[in-house]
ZAVEXNU-561804 format. One record per residue (C-alpha): x, y, z. Coordinates in Angstrom, 1 decimal. Example, Ala and Ser with C-alpha at 12.3 -4.5 7.8 and 13.67 -1.06 7.14 Angstrom:
2
<atom><X>12.3</X><Y>-4.5</Y><Z>7.8</Z></atom>
<atom><X>13.7</X><Y>-1.1</Y><Z>7.1</Z></atom>
This chain:
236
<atom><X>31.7</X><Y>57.7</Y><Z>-44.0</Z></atom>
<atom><X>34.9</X><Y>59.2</Y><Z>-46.2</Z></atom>
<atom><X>35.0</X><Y>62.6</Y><Z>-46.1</Z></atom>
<atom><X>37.2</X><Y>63.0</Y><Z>-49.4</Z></atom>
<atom><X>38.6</X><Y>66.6</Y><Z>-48.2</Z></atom>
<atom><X>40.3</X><Y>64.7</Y><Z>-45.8</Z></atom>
<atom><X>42.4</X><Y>63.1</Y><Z>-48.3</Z></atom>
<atom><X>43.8</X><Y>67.2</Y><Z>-49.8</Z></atom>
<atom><X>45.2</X><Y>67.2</Y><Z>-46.4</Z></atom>
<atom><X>47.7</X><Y>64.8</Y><Z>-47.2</Z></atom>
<atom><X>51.0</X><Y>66.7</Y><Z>-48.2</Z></atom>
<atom><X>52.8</X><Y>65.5</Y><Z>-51.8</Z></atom>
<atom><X>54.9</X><Y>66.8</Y><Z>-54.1</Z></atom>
<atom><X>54.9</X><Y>66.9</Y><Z>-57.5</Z></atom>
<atom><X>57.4</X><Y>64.9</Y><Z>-59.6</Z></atom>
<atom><X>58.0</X><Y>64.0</Y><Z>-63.1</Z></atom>
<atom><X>58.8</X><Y>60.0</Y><Z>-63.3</Z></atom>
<atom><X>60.8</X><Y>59.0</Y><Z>-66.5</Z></atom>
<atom><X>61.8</X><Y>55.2</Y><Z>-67.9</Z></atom>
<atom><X>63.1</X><Y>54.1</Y><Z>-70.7</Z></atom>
<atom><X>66.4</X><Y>54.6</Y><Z>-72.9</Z></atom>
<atom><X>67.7</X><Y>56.7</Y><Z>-75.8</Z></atom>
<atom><X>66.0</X><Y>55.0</Y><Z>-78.2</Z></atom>
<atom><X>62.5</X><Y>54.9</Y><Z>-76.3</Z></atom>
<atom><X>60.7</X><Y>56.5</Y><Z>-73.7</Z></atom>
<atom><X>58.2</X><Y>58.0</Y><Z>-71.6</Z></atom>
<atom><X>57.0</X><Y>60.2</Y><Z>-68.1</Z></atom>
<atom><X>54.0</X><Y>61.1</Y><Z>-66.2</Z></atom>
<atom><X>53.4</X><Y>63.8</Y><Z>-63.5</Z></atom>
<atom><X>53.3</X><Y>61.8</Y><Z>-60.1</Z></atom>
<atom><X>52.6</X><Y>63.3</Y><Z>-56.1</Z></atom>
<atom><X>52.8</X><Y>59.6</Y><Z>-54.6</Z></atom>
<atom><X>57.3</X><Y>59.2</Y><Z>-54.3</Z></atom>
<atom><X>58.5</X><Y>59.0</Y><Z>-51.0</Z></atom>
<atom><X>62.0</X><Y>57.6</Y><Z>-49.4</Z></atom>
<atom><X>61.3</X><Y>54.3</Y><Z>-47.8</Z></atom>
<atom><X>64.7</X><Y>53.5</Y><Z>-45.9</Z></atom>
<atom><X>68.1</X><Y>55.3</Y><Z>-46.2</Z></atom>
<atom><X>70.3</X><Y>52.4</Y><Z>-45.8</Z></atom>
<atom><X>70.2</X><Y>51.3</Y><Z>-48.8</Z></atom>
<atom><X>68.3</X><Y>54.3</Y><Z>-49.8</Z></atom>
<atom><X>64.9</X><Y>53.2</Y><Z>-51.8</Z></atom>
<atom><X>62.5</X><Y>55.3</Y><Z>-53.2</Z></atom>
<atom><X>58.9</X><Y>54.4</Y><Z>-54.0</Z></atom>
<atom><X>56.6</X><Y>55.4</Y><Z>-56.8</Z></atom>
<atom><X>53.3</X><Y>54.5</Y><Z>-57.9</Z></atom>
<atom><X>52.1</X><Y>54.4</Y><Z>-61.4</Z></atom>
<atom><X>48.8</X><Y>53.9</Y><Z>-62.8</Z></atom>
<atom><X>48.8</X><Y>50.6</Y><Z>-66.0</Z></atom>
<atom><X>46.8</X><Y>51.8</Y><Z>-67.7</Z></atom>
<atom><X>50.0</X><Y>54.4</Y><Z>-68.5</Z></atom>
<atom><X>52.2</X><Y>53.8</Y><Z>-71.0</Z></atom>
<atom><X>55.3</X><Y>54.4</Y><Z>-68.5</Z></atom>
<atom><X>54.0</X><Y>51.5</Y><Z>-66.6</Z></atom>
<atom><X>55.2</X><Y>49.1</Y><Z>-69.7</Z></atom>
<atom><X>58.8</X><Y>50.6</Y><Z>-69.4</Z></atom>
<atom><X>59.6</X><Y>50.9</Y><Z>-66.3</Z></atom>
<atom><X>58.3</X><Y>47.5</Y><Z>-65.9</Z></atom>
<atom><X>60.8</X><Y>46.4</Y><Z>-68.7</Z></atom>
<atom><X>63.5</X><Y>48.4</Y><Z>-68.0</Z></atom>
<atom><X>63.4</X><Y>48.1</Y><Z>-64.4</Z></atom>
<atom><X>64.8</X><Y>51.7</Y><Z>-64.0</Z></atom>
<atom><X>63.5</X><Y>55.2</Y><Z>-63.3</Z></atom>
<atom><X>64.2</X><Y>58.7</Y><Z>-62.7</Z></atom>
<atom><X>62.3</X><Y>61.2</Y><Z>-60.5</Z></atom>
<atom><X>62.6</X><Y>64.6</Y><Z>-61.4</Z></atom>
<atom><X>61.4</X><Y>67.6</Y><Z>-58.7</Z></atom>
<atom><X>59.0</X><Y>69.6</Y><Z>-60.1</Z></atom>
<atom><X>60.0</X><Y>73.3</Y><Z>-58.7</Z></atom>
<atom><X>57.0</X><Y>75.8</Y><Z>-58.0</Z></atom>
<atom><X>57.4</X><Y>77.7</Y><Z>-60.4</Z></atom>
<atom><X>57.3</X><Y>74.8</Y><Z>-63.4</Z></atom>
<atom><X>55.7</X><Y>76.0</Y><Z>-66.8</Z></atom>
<atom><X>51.7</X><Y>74.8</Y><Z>-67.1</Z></atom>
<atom><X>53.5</X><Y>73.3</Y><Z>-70.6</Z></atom>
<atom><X>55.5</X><Y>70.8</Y><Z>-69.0</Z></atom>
<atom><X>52.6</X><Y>69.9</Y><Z>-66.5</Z></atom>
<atom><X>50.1</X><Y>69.4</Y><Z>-69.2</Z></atom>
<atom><X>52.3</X><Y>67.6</Y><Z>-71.4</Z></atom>
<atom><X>53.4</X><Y>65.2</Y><Z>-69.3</Z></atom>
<atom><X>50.3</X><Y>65.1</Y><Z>-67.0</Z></atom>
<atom><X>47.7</X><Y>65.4</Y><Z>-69.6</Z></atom>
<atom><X>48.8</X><Y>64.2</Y><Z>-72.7</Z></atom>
<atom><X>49.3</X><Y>60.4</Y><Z>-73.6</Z></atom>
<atom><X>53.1</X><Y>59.0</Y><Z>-74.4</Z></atom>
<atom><X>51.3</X><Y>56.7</Y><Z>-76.8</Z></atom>
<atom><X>50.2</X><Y>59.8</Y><Z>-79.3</Z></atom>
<atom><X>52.7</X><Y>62.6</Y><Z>-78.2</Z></atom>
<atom><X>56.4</X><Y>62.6</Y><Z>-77.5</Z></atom>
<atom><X>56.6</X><Y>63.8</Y><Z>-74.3</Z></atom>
<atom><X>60.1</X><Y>64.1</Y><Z>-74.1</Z></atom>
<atom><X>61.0</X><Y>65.4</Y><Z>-77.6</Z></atom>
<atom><X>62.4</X><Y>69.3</Y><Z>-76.8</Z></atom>
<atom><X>62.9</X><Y>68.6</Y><Z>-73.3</Z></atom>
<atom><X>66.1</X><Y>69.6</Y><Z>-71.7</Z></atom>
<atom><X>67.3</X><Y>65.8</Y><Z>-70.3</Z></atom>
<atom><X>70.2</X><Y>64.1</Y><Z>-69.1</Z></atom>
<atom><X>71.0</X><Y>60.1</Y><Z>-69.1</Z></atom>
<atom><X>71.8</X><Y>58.7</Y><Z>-65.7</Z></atom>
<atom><X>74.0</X><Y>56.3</Y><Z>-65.1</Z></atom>
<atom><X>71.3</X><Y>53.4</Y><Z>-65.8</Z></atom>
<atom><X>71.0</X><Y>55.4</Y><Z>-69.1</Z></atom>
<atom><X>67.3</X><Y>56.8</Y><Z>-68.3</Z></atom>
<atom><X>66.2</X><Y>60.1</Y><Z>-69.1</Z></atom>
<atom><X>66.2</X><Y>62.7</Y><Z>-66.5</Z></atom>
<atom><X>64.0</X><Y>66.0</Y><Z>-66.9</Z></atom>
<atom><X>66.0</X><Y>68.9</Y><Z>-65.6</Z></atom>
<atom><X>64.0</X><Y>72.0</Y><Z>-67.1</Z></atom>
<atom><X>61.9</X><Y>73.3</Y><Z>-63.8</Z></atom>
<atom><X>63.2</X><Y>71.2</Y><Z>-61.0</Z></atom>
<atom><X>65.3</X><Y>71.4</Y><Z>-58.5</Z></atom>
<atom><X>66.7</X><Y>68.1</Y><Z>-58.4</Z></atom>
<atom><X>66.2</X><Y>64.3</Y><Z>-59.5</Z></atom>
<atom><X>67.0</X><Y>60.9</Y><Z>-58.6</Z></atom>
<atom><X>68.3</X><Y>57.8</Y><Z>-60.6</Z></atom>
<atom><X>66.8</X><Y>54.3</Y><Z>-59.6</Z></atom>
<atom><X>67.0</X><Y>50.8</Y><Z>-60.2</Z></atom>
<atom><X>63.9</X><Y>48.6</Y><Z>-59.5</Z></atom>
<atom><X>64.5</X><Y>45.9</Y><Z>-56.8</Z></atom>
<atom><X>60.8</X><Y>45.3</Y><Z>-56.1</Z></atom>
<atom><X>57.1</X><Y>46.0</Y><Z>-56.7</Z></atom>
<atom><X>53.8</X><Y>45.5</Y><Z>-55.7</Z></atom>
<atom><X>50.3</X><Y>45.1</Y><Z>-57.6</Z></atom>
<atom><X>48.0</X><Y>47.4</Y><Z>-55.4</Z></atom>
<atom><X>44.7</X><Y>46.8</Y><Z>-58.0</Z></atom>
<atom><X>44.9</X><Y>50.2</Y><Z>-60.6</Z></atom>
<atom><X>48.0</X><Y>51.0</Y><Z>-59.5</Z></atom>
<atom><X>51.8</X><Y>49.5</Y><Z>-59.0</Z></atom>
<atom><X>54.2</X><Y>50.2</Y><Z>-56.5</Z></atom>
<atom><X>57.7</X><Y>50.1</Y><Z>-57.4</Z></atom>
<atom><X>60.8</X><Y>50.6</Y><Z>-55.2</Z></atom>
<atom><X>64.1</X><Y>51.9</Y><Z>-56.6</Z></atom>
<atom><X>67.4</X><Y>51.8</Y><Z>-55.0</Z></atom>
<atom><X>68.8</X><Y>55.1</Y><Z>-56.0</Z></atom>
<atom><X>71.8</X><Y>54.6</Y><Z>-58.1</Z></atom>
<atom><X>72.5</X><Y>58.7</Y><Z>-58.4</Z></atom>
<atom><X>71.0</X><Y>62.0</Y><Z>-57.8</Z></atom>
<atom><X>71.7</X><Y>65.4</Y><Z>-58.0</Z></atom>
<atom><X>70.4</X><Y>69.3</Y><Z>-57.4</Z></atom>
<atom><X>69.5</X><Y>71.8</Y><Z>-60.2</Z></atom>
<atom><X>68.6</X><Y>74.4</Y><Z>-58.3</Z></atom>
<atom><X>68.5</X><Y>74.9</Y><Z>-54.7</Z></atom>
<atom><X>66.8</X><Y>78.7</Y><Z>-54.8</Z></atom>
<atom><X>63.5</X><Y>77.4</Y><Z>-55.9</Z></atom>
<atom><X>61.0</X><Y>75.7</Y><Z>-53.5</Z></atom>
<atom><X>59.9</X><Y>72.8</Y><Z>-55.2</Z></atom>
<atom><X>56.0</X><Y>72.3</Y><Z>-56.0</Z></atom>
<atom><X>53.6</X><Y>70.6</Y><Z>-53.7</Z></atom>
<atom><X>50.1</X><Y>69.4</Y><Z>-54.5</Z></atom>
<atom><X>48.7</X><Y>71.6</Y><Z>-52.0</Z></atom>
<atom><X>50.1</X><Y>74.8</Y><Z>-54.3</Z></atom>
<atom><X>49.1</X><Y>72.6</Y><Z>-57.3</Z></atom>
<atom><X>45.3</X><Y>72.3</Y><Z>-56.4</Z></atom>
<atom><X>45.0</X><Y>75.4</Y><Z>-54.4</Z></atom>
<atom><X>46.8</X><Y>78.1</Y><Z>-56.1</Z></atom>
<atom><X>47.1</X><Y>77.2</Y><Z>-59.6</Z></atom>
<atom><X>43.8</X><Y>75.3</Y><Z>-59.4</Z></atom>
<atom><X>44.7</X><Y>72.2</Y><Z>-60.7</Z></atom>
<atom><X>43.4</X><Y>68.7</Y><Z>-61.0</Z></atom>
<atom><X>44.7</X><Y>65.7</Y><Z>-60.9</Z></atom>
<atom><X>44.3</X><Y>63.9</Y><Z>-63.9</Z></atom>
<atom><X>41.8</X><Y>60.3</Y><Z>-64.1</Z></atom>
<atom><X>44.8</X><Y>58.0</Y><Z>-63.5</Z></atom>
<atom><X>46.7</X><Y>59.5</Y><Z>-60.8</Z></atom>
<atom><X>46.2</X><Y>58.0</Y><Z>-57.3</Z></atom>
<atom><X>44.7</X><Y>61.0</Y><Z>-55.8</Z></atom>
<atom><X>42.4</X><Y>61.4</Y><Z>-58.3</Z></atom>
<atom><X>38.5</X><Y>62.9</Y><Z>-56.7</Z></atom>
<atom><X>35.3</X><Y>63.0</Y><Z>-59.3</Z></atom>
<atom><X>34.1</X><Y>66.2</Y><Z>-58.3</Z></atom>
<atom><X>30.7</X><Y>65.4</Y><Z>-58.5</Z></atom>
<atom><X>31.6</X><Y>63.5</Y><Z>-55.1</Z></atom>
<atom><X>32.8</X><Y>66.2</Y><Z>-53.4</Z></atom>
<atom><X>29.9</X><Y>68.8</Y><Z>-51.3</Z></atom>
<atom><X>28.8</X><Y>71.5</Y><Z>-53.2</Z></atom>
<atom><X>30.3</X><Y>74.6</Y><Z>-50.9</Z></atom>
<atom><X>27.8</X><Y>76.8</Y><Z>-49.2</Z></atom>
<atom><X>26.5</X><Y>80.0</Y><Z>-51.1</Z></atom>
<atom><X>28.2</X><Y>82.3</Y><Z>-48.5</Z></atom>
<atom><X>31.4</X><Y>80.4</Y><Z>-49.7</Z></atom>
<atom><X>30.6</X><Y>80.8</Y><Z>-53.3</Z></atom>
<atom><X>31.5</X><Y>84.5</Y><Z>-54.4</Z></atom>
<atom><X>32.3</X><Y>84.3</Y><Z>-57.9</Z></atom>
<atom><X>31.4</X><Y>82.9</Y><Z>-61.0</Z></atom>
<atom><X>33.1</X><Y>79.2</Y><Z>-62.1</Z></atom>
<atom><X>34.2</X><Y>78.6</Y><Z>-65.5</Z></atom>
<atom><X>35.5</X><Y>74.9</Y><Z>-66.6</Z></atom>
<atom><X>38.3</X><Y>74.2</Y><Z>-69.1</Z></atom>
<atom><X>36.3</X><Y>71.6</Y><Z>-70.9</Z></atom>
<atom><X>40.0</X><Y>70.3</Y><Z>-72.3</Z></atom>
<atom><X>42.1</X><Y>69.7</Y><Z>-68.6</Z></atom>
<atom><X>39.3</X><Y>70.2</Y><Z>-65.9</Z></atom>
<atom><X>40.7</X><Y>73.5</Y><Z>-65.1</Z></atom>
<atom><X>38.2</X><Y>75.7</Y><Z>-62.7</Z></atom>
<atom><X>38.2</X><Y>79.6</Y><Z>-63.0</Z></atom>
<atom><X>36.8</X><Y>81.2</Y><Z>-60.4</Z></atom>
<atom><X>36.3</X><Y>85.1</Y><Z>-60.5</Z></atom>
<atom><X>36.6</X><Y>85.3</Y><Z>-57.1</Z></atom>
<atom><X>39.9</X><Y>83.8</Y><Z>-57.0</Z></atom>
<atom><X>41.2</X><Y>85.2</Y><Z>-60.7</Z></atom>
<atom><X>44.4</X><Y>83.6</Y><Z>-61.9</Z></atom>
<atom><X>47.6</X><Y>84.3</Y><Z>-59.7</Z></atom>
<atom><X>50.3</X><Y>82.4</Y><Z>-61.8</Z></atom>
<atom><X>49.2</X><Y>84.9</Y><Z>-64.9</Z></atom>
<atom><X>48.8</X><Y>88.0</Y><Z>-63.3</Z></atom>
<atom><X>45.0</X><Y>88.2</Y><Z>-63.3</Z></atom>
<atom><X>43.5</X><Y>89.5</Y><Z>-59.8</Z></atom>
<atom><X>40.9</X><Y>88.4</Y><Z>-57.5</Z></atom>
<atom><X>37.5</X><Y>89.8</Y><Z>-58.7</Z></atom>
<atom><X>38.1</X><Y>89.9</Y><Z>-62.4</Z></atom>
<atom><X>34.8</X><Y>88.9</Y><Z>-64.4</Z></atom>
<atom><X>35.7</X><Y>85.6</Y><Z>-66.9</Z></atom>
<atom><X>33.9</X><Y>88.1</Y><Z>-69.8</Z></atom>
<atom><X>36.8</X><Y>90.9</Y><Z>-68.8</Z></atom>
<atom><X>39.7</X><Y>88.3</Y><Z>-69.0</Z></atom>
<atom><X>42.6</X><Y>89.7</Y><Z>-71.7</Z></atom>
<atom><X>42.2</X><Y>88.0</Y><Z>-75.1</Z></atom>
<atom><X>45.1</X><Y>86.5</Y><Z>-75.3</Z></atom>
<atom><X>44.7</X><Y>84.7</Y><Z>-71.5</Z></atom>
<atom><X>44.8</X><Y>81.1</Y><Z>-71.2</Z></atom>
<atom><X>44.4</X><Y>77.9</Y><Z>-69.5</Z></atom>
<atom><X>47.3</X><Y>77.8</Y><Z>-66.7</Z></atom>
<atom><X>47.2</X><Y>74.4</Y><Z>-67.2</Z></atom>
<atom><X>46.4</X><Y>73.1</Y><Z>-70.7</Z></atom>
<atom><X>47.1</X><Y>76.8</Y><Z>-72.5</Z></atom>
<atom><X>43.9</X><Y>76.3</Y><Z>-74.5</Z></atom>
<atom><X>41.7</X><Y>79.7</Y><Z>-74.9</Z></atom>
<atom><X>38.6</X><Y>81.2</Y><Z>-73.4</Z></atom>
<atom><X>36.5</X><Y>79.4</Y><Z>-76.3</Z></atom>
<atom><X>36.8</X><Y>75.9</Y><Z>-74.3</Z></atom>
<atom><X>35.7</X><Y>77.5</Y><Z>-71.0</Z></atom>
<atom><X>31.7</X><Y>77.0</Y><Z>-70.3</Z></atom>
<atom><X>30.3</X><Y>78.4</Y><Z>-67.2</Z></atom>
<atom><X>29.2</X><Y>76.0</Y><Z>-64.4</Z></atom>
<atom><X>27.3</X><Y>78.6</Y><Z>-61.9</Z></atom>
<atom><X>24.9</X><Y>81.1</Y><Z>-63.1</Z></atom>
């Protein structure tokens, strides 16, 4: 038997991954990097192909991983986490440097990145590994914490989107007890976003205990920014 909970016990970060040039490119949100040796020093990423950054970095045989810090916008999450490179420039008004390789690097709310060339990959089914000997790096901002999944999916309430690797349908995971149930749930019928009164929205300022009906009017989706309209109520 899987016990899927076991797999939030896992600790990520959250990254955005960039490939391509000046003249084209794309990113996606990603919580599966991780340093593999340190002589040469090689990073590994994962990306899904059905994403259009799978084409380019598989082309260009480069990439940049940025550090998403804690306190990132919900913008720059849902644009490059929930919108598609293939309808939506998700780089266009982005603050971005070009490495040394010539790939873009995000530098609005992180606290570092980290230029790579590809010197290998591996075909893992829905996913692709790719390993990047880091060619440069460098810190933004060494104040900020930078954002883990954990603060991702327990504080902001977030989900990870259909193609990432940790992705969970939540009809598989157990409904929780009523004594662990105290507040009404509301669903963002754009991002997946939950709302739960008991919990109330941290990252805007909205207490614990505050019904969804006595929300401001002007509140919205930490994660996709769209309003109260596309919120329909899952417990009654």
């Amino acid at each position: 038997m899987i016990d899927i909970h076991s797999f939030f016990t896992l600790s990520y970060g959250l990254y955005i991954v960039t490939s391509g040039d000046k003249n084209s490119a794309n990113g996606f949100i990603a919580n599966s990097a991780f340093q593999v040796t340190a002589e040469p020093s090689v990073i590994a990423i994962s990306c899904n192909k059905d994403n259009l950054t799978h084409s380019f970095l598989s082309s260009s045989r480069k990439f940049a991983l940025s550090v998403l810090s804690r306190d990132a916008s919900a913008g720059i999450i849902t644009d490059f986490g929930y919108k598609s490179g293939k309808d939506f420039d998700k780089l266009s008004g982005k603050k971005v440097i070009y490495g040394e390789t010539g790939v873009p690097i995000v530098t609005e709310h992180c606290v570092s990145w980290i230029e790579c060339k590809i010197i290998d990959t591996h075909d893992i089914g829905t996913h692709v590994m790719f390993f990047g000997e880091v060619v440069a790096s460098g810190m933004l901002n060494d104040t900020t914490p930078c954002m883990t999944y954990d603060y991702y999916r327990n504080v902001i309430k977030g989900a990870a989107p259909k193609n990432a690797p940790t992705y969970v349908d939540k009809a598989l995971l157990e409904k929780k007890p009523e004594n662990e149930t105290s507040g009404k749930e509301y669903k963002c019928n754009v991002c997946g976003y939950i709302y739960n009164e008991a919990d109330g929205d941290p990252t805007q300022g909205i207490p614990p205990g505050t019904p969804f009906s006595q929300l401001p009017d002007d509140w919205v989706c930490p994660l996709c920014r769209t309003g109260k309209e596309d919120f329909e109520i899952l417990n009654n």
